[in-house]
N, C-alpha and C positions, 0 to 999 in steps of 0.2 A: 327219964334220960338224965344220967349224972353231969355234974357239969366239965367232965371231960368229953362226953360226946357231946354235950352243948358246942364245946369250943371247938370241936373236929367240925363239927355242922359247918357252925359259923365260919371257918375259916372257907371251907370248901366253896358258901354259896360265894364270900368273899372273892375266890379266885375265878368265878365265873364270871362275876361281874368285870371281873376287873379284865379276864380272855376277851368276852365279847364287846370293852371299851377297847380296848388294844383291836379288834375285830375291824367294829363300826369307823373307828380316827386311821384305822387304813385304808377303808375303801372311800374315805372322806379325801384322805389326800392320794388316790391312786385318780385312776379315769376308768371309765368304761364306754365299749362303742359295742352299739348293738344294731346291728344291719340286716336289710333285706334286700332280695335280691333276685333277678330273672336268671342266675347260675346253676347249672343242674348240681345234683348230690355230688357231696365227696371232691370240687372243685377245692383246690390248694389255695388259701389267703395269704400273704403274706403282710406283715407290720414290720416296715422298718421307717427308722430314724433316719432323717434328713441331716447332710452336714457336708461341709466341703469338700471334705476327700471322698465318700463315699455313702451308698445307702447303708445303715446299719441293721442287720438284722436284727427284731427286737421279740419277734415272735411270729406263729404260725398259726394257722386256724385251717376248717373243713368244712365248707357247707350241708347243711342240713339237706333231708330231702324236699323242703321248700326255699332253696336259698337263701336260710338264714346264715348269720354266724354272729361271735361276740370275742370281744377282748376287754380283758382288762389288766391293769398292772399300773405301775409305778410312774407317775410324773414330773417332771421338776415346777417349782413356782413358778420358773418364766414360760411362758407359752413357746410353744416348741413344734415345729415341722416336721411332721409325719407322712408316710406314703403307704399306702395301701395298694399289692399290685398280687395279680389271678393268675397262677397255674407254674408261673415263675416268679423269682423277689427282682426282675427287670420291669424297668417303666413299660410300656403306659401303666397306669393309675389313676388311683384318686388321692390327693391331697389331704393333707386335714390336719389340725394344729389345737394340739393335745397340752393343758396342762392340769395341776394340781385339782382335783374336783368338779375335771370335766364329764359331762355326761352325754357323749353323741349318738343320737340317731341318725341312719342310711338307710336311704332308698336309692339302689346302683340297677343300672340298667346298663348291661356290657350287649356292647355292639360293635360295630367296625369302629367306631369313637366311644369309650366310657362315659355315660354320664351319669348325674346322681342330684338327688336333693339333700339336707342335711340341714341339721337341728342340735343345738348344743355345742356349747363352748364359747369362748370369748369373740375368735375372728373367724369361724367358719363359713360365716355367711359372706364376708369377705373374698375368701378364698376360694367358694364354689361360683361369685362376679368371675374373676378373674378364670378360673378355668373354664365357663364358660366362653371367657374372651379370646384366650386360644386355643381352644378345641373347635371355637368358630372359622379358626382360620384356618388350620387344621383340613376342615372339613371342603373349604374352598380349596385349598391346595390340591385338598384327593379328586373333586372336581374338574378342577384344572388341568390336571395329569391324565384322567380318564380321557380329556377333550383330546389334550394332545397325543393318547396312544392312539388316536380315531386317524390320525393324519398319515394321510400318504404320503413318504419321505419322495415318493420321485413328481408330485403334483404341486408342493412345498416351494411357493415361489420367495422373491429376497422380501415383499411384502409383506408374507406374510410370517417369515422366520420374523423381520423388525415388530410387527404386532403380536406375535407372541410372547417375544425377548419384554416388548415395552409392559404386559401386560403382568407377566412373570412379576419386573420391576415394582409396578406399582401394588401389587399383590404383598410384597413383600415390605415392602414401603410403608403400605398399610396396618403389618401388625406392629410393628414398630408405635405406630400413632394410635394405633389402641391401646397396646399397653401403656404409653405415655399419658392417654386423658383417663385409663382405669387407676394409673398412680394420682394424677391430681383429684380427683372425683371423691376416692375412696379415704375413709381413714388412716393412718401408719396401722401396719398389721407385720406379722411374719407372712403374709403376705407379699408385701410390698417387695420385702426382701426376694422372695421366691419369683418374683416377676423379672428380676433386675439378674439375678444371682445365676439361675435355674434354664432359664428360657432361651438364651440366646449362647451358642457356641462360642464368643465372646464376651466378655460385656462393652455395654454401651457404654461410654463416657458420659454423656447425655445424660441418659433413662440413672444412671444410677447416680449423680449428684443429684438429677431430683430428687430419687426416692431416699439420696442421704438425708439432704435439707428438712425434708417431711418429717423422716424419723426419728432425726434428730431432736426435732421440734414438739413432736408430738407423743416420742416414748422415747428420751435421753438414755434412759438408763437400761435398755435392752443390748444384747449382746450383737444383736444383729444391727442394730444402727451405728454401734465398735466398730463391727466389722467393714460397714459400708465408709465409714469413714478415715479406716487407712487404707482402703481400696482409691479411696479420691484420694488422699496425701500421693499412691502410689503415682496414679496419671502424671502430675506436673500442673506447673500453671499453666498449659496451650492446648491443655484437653481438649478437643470439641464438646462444647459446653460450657466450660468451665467461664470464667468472668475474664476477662483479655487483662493479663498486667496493665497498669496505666501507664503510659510513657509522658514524660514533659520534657522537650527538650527545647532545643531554639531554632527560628526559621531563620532566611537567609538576611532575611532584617532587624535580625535580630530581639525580636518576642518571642515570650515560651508560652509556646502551644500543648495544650495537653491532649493529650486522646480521649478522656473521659468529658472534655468540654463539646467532643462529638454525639453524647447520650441521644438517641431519638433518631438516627441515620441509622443505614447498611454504612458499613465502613469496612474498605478495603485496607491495612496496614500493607503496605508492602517495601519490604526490606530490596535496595539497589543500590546501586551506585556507577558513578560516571564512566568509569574504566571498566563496568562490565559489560561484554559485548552483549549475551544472551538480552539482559537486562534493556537495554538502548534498542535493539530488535523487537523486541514484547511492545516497548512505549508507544508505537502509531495503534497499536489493537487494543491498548488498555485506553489511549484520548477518547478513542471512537466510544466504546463502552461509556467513557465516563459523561461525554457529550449528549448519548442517550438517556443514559439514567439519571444523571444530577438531580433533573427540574421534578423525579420522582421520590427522591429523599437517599440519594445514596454520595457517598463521600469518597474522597482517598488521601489518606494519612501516610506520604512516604517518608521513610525511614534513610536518609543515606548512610554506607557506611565509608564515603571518603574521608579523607586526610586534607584534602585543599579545597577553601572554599571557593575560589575563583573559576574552576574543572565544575566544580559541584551547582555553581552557578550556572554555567554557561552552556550546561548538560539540559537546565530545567528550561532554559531560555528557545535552545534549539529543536527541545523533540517538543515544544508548546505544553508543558505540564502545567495546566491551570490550575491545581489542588494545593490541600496543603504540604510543606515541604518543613523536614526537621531533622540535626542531626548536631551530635558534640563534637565530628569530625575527629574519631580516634580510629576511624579505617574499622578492624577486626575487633578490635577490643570497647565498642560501641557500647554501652551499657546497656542500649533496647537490644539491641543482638545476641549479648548474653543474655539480657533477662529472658527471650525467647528461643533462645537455644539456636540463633539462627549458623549454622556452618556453611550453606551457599547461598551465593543469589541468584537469580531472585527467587524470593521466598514471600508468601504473602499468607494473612489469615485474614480472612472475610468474617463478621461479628454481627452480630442485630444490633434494634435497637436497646437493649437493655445492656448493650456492652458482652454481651458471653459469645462465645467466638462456635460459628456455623461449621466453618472447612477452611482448611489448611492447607496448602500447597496449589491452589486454584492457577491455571494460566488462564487467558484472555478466553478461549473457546469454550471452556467449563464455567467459565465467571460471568460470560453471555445465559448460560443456560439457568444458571441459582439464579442470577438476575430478575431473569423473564419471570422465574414462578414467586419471587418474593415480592417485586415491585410492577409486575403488569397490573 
């Protein structure tokens, strides 16, 4: 061989090597999911991309005639939310959070509820907690509804419409409080986001400062904990959850009282004033309340928003207000009133003890009832 086909060799096996490095550093940074499945042949897969506005479609698959399938392709470095849904690219699904160099295994078992196990990746194991968390509830709700399509509408007494309503309540109540102890329990994940983000036809003000706080803390530099925390800027300070602005202002004897020297009470803030009829009507059913709960750790921080202190006095003297009382007597232009956005009275926000504000706009009949389940 002359050493020009020398050099033609050489360059050739040259380019091989260098195709099948270009090969191997792509499948190193793409992902691959390899699934199995109780779905008969030729069932439609689909892969899309999770994000706010919409599912993305990212790709398509068919299962085998043992309900396999597979994907692969392209991921970013940050781990990223994904959705896996059967026959259409609409939910239900499975989850699953794909980045650079991931390699997942599925085992999907599609039933009236999808479920699945799963292997590979950073937070999957994370994320198959949490869908089992509400798929569990899920699965109670179909329960539930099954119960009540049993019921005879004309045998349907007011009992037991109230115990179904009450039952409905606490049902729902419930996933709520799961997902809040699967956010504290669990790592910060794009998970976490998808709990907060994804699950509730809202968001919770609550559930998603927590799972800001979290992911702030524990993965800063993620896009999703960006996201969650101009989603909290967006709320305001009087979020339910969020931490209660501090007020200090001055009582009628003039010491300033702050609201955070409350820490360790329920504490009722309530914005009134003398000249307001509603407000002076409320006062005999808020005494009774406070009479009850005081000696149990609950408090009341009123706010006035009068102009004179003499009226504003002789208001707190005659409806027997035993609490604390504060105010810089600028009427409307109050500084706590601004700060809370207050525009009528009465206006009140109930807070725990850690100072983060429970409900908002609470009258005496509703204030009886949070009462009874925080401090009985």
């Amino acid at each position: 061989m002359n050493f020009k086909n020398i050099k033609r060799a050489l360059i050739g096996v040259f380019a091989i090597l260098v195709f099948n490095s270009a090969f191997a550093d792509g499948l190193a940074k793409g992902f691959v999911i390899n699934a199995s499945s109780n779905m008969s042949e030729n069932t439609l897969v689909v892969l899309s991309k999770i994000t706010d506005a919409k599912l993305e479609i990212i790709d398509s698959s068919y299962t085998s005639k043992t309900g396999a399938f597979n994907f692969e392709g392209d991921a970013p470095e940050e781990s990223w939310l994904y959705y896996l849904t059967f026959e259409t690219a609409n939910p239900p699904g499975v989850p699953v959070v794909l980045e650079t160099g991931a390699k997942v295994k599925l085992e999907i078992d599609k039933g009236a509820i999808v479920t699945y196990n799963v292997e590979g990746g950073k937070y999957n194991t994370s994320m198959q907690k949490l869908h089992t968390v509400y798929t569990s509830f899920d699965r109670k709700m179909m329960d539930f509804n099954a119960e009540v399509a049993e019921l005879d509408p004309a045998s349907v007494t007011e009992e037991l419409r109230a115990n179904t309503t009450a039952r409905y309540n606490a049902l729902i109540a419930s996933r709520s409080v799961d997902i809040e102890n699967y956010i504290k329990s669990e790592p910060a994940s794009p998970a976490t986001y998808f709990a907060v983000k994804y699950l509730f036809q809202k968001p919770v003000p609550k559930l998603v400062m927590l799972a800001e706080s979290k992911m702030v803390k524990e993965l800063p530099n993620s896009s999703y904990a960006k996201n969650l925390t101009k989603l909290v800027n967006a709320f305001g300070p009087t979020a339910e959850g969020a931490m209660a602005p501090d007020i200090k202002l001055l009582s009628p004897q003039g010491d300033s009282v702050a609201l955070s020297s409350l820490r360790g009470k329920v504490v009722l803030i309530d914005f009134w004033a003398s000249w307001c009829g509603p407000c002076r009507k409320e006062n005999p059913n808020v005494v009774k309340l406070y009479n009850r709960f005081k000696d149990k750790g609950f408090e009341i921080y009123s706010v006035s928003l009068d102009s004179d202190k003499k009226r504003w006095e002789a208001a707190i003297a005659k409806d027997g207000l035993n609490w604390y009382h504060v105010s810089d007597l600028k009427g409307w232009k109050s500084s706590a009133g601004q700060l809370y956005g207050v525009h009528s009275i009465p206006q009140t926000f109930l807070i725990d003890q850690e100072g983060r504000i429970i409900k908002a706009g609470l009258r005496s009949h509703q204030l009886e009832q949070v009462l009874t389940q925080l401090l009985q």
